[in-house]
C-alpha positions in Angstrom: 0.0 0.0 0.0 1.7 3.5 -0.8 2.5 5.5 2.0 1.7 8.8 0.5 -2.4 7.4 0.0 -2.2 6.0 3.4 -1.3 9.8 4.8 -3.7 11.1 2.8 -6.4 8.9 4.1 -4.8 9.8 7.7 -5.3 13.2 6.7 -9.0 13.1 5.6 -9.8 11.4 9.0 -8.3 14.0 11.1 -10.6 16.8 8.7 -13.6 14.4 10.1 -12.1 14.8 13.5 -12.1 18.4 13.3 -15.7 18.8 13.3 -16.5 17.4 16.8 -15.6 19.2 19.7 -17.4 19.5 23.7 -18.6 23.0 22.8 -20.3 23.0 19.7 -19.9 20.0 16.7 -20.0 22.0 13.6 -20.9 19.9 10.4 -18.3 20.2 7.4 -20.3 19.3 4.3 -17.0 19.2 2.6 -15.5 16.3 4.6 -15.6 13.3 2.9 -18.7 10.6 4.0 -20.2 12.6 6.5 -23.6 11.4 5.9 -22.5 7.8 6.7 -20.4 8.7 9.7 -21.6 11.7 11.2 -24.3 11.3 13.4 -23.3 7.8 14.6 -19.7 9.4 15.5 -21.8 12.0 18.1 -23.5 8.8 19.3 -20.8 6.9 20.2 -19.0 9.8 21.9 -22.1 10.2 24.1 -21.9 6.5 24.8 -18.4 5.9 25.7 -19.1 6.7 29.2 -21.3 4.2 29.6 -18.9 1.6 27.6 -15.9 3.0 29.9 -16.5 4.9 33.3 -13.8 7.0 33.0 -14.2 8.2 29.3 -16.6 11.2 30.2 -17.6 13.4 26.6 -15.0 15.9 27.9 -12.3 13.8 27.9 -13.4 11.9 25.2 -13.6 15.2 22.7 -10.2 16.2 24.5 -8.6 13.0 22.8 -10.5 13.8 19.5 -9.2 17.2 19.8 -5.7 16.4 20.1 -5.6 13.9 17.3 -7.6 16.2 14.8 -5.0 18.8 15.3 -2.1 16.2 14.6 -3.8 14.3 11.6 -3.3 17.5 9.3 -0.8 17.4 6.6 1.8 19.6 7.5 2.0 17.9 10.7 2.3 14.6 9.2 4.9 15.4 6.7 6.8 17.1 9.5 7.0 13.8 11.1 7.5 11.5 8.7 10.6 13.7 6.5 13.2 12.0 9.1 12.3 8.9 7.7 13.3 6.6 4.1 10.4 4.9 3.6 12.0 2.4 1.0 9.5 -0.3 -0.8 9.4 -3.4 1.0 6.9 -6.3 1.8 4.4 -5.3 4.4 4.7 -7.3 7.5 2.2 -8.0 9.8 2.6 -6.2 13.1 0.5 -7.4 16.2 -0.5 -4.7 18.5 -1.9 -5.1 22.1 -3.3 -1.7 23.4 -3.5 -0.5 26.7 -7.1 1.3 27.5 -6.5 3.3 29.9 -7.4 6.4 27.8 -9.5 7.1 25.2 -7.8 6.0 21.7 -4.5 5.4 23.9 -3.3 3.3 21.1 -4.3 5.1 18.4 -0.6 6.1 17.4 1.0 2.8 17.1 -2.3 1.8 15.3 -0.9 5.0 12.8 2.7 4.3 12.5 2.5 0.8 11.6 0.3 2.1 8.7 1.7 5.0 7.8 5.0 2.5 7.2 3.6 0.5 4.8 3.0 -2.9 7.2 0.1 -4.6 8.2 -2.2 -4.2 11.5 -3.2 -7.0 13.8 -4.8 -5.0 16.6 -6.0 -7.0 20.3 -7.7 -4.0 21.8 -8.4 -3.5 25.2 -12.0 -4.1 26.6 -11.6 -0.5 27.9 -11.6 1.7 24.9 -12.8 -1.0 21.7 -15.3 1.5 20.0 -13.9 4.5 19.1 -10.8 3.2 17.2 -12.8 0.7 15.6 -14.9 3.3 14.3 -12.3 5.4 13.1 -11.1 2.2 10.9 -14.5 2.4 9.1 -14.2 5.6 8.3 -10.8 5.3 6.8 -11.8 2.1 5.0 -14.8 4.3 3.8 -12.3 6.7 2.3 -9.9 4.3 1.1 -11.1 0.7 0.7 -7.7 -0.8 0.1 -6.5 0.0 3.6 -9.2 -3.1 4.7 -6.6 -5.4 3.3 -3.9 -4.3 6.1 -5.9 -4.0 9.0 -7.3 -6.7 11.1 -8.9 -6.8 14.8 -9.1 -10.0 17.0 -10.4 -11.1 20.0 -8.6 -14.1 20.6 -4.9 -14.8 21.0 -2.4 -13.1 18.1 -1.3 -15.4 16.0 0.6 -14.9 12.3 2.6 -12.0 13.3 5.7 -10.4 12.5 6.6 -8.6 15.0 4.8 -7.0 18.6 4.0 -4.0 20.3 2.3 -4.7 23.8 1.6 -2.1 26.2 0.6 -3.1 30.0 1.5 -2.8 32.7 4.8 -4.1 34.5 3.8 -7.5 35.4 1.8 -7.9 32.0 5.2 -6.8 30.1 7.1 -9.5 32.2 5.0 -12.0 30.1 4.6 -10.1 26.6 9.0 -10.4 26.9 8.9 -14.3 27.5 6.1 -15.1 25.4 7.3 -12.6 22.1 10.9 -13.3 23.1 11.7 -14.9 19.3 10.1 -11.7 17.4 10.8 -8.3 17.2 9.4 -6.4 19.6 8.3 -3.3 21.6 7.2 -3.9 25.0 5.8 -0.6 27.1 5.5 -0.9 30.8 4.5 1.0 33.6 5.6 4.8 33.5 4.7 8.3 35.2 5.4 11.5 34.7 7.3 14.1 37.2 7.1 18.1 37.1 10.3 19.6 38.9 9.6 22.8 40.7 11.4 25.5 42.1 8.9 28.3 43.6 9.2 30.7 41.3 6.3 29.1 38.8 3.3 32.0 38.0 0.1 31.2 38.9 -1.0 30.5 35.6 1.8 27.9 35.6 0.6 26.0 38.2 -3.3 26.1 36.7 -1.2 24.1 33.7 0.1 21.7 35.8 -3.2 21.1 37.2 -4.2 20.4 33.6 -1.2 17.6 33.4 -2.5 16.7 36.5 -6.2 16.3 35.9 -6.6 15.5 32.5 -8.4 12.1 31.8 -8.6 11.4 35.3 -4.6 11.0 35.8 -4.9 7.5 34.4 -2.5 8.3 31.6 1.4 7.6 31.6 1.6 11.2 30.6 -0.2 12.3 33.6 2.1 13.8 36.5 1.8 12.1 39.7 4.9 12.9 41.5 6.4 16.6 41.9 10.3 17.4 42.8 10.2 21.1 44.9 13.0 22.3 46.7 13.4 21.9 50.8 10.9 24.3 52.6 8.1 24.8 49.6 4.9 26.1 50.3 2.0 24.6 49.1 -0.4 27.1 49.5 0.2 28.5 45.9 -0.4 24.5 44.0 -3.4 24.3 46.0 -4.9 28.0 45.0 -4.0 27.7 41.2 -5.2 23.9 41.1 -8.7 24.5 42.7 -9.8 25.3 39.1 -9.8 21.9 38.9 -12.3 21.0 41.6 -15.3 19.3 39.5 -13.4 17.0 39.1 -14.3 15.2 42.5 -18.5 15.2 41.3 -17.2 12.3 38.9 -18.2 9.5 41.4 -15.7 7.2 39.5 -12.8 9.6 40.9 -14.9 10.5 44.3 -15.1 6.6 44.9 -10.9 6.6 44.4 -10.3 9.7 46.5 -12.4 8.4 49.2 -10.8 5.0 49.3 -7.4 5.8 49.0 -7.6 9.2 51.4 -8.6 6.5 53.8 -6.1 4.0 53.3 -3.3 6.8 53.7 -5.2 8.0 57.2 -5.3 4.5 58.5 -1.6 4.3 57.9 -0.9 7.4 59.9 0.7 8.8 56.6 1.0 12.7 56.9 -1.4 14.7 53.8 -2.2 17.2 52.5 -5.5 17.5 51.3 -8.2 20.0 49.7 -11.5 17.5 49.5 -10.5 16.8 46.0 -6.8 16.1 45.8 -4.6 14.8 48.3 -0.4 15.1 48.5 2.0 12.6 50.0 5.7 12.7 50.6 7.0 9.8 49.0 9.8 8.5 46.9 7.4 6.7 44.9 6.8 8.1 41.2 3.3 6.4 41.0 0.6 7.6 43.0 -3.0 6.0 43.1 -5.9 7.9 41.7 -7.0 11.3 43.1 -3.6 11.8 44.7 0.3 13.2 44.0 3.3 12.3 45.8 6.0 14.8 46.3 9.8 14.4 47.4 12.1 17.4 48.5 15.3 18.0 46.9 18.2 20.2 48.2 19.6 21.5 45.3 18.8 21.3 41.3 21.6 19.2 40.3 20.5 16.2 42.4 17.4 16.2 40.6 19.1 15.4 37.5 20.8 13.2 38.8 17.7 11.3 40.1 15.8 11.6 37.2 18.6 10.2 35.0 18.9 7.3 37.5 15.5 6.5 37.2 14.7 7.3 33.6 13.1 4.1 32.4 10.2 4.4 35.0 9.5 7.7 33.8 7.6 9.1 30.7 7.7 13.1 30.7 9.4 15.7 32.8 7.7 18.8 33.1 9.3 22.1 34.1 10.5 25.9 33.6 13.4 24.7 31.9 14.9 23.6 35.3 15.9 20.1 33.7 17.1 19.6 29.9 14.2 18.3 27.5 11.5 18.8 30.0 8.4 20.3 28.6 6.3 23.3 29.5 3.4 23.3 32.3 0.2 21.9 30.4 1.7 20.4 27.5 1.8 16.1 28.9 -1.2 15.3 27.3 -0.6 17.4 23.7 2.1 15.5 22.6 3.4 16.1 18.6 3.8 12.9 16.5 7.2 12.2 17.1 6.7 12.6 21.0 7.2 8.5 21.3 6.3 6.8 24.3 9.5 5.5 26.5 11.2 7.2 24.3 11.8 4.8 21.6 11.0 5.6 17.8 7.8 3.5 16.5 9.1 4.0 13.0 12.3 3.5 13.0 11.8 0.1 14.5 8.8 -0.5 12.2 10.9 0.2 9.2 14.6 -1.9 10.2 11.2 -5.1 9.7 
């Protein structure tokens, strides 16, 4: 299958995508198949809640946000002009997806693609509708992409090569059973934001966003700040208060209630506004409806940390304070070549 059609198509999805969002969805008459798809889209965004808890309309038109603004054509040559995309015979590429999130797996769904290779996709029973309804809509647009993707139910079999995302102990298996083929195998990761008390208000409201967003059940989602010896809380909790409707989701009440609970039965010391609580603890992953924090005495130790323990982290937020790190707000808006751990989809899609 050419890659060029295959971006196209990409691109006339994400001009369908663009018409949706939690405000207002404004029909394009101009975007291809909208009579077919249209309507039944808006009906399956309003019910994915009741498909998956967690995927409320607003974080489900977040996620169809994000990926309308990436599936454009400049964005997508962008990304793909670091690559040769030489002619070779499509493999088949099995792909396990997480569901944490909606369309979570929706990018390795794209690279394997977008690189000429075939699709075997196990989704999870968490979010199985809305990238299965995406496929129909490309297929509408491009009926020759129905050759190169499959979905299955049952275990993968007649595959090429893997990507599995789970969670540690799940990965522990994905690496002994796909041990003889090529392979990507995510684990568990979480993301840090490094502070120094000298973030604005309007900072901090953003890292409530990275924070917040989809619940905090995304890899991308920071559950652990760094702050220097001494820091005052007063100004997170002011700026993050805009997030406070968040605890009238009874899915996130339920885990704020539970786990507050467990921490006050352990005699653990919180901090604690009725919708978030805080924790001092060395830990990088915190439970639903809560953030760890850990002091550090000077900036350089920090580094030091995070390069010790880079493999169990996913992004690093911060005013520049550590190299790479990216700016309050920006976790769950990441570009197309923002790869997850780290390690380039394409690149090991194309070396097939």
């Amino acid at each position: 299958m050419n890659s060029i059609n295959t971006k196209l198509s990409f691109v006339e999805l994400g001009k369908f995508l663009n018409q949706f969002s939690l405000d207002n969805n404004i029909k394009n008459d101009a975007v291809l198949n909208n009579d077919l798809f249209y309507d039944d889209f808006i009906s399956l965004i309003e019910l994915s809640q009741s498909h998956n808890g967690w995927f409320t309309q607003e974080q489900v038109y977040f996620s169809i946000n994000s990926w309308a603004n990436a599936l454009t054509e400049d964005s997508l040559n962008k990304w793909l002009s670091a690559y040769n995309f030489n002619k070779s015979t499509p493999k088949t590429v099995g792909l396990i997806l997480a569901g944490n999130i909606p369309l979570v797996g929706f990018h390795d769904f794209l690279s394997v693609l977008i690189s000429g290779h075939k699709v075997l996709v196990k989704t999870s029973t968490n979010d199985q509708y809305l990238i299965k309804f995406l496929t129909k809509y490309l297929i509408s647009i491009n009926p020759k992409i129905q050759d190169f993707i499959t979905f299955t139910d049952v275990k993968l079999e007649n595959f090429d090569a893997i990507i599995a995302t789970g969670s540690n102990n799940t990965a522990r298996y994905f690496e002994f059973y796909f041990k003889n083929k090529p392979s990507i195998i995510r684990k568990n990761r979480n993301s840090v934001a490094v502070l120094n008390g000298k973030e604005t208000h309007i900072d901090l409201v953003n890292l409530g966003e990275d924070i917040f967003r989809y619940f905090g059940l995304g890899c991308r989602n920071v559950s652990k700040l760094l702050v220097p010896q001494g820091y005052n809380f007063d100004k997170f909790f002011n700026a993050i208060y805009a997030y406070k409707d968040v605890i009238y989701y009874e899915k996130y009440s339920n885990n704020y209630d539970y786990n507050k609970a467990v921490f006050l039965m352990s005699n653990f010391k919180l901090l604690d506004n009725e919708f978030i609580t805080i924790k001092e603890d060395t830990s990088y992953s915190s439970p639903i409806s809560s953030v760890f924090y850990e002091f550090y005495q000077n900036i350089d130790d920090v580094k030091i940390l995070l390069e010790n323990d880079s493999e169990k982290i996913q992004c690093i937020v911060s005013n520049d304070l550590i190299e790479n790190s990216i700016s309050f707000g920006a976790t769950q808006k990441p570009q197309l070549w923002d790869y997850a751990d780290n390690v380039d989809t394409i690149q090991f899609l194309l070396t097939l």
